[in-house]
N, C-alpha and C positions, 0 to 999 in steps of 0.2 A: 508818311512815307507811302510809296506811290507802288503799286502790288499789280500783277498779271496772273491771269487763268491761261491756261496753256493745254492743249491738245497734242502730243505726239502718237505714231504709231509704224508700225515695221511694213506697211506696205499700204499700197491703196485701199483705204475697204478694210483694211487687215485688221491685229486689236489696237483696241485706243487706250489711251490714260491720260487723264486729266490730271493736273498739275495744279498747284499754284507758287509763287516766287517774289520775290522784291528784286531780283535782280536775272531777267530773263536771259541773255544770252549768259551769263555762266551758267547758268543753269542748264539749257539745251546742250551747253559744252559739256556738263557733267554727261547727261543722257545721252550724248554720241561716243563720248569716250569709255562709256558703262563703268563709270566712278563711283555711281552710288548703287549698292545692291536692292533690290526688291522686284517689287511686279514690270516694270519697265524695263529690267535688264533684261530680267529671265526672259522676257519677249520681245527682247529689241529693237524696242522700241525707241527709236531715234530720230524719227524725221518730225520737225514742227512742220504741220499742217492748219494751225488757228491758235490765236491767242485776242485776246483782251486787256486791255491796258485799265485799270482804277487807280481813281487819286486818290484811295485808300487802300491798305492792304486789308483792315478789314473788311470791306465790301469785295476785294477779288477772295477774299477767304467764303464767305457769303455763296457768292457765284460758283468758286467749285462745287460748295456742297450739292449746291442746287444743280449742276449739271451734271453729277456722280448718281443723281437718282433719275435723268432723262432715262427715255426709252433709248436703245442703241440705236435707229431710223433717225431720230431727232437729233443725235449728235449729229451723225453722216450731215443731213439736212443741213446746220449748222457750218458745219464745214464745208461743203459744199456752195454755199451763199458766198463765204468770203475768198474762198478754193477750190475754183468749179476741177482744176487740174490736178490736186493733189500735190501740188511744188512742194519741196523742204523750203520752209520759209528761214529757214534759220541764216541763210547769206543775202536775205534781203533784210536782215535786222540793221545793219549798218550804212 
């Protein structure tokens, strides 16, 4: 089964949280309609700004851990690479 790392956040710049999913846009649809409670809601965070696609979910499982202990510059950096704008990626998923 095929798994995504995912990046949202409530503004440019703003807080981030890292994700990960088998099934990206419901997921992002849970995160903009604040369906599921935790760290993400309370700062809602909503906008996809970067994700990652693996043809495992263990390996995007892998990846988040490993980008939950970046420094927060290295996130930005990263998103920034794929999202010089900061778009809500989430309506170019289709």
């Amino acid at each position: 089964m095929a798994g995504y790392v995912y990046i949202v956040t409530n503004h440019k710049r703003g807080t981030l949280y890292i994700g990960v999913t088998s099934n990206l846009e419901r997921r992002i649809f849970e995160h903009r309609e604040g369906l599921t409670p935790g760290f993400a809601t309370k700062y809602g965070c909503d906008q996809l700004v970067w994700y990652e696609e693996h043809l495992q979910i263990g390996t995007a499982i892998q990846r988040e851990k490993s980008l939950k202990r970046w420094y927060r510059q290295w996130k930005i950096e990263l998103i920034e690479k794929m999202n010089p704008d900061w778009r809500d990626l989430y309506f170019e998923l289709w």
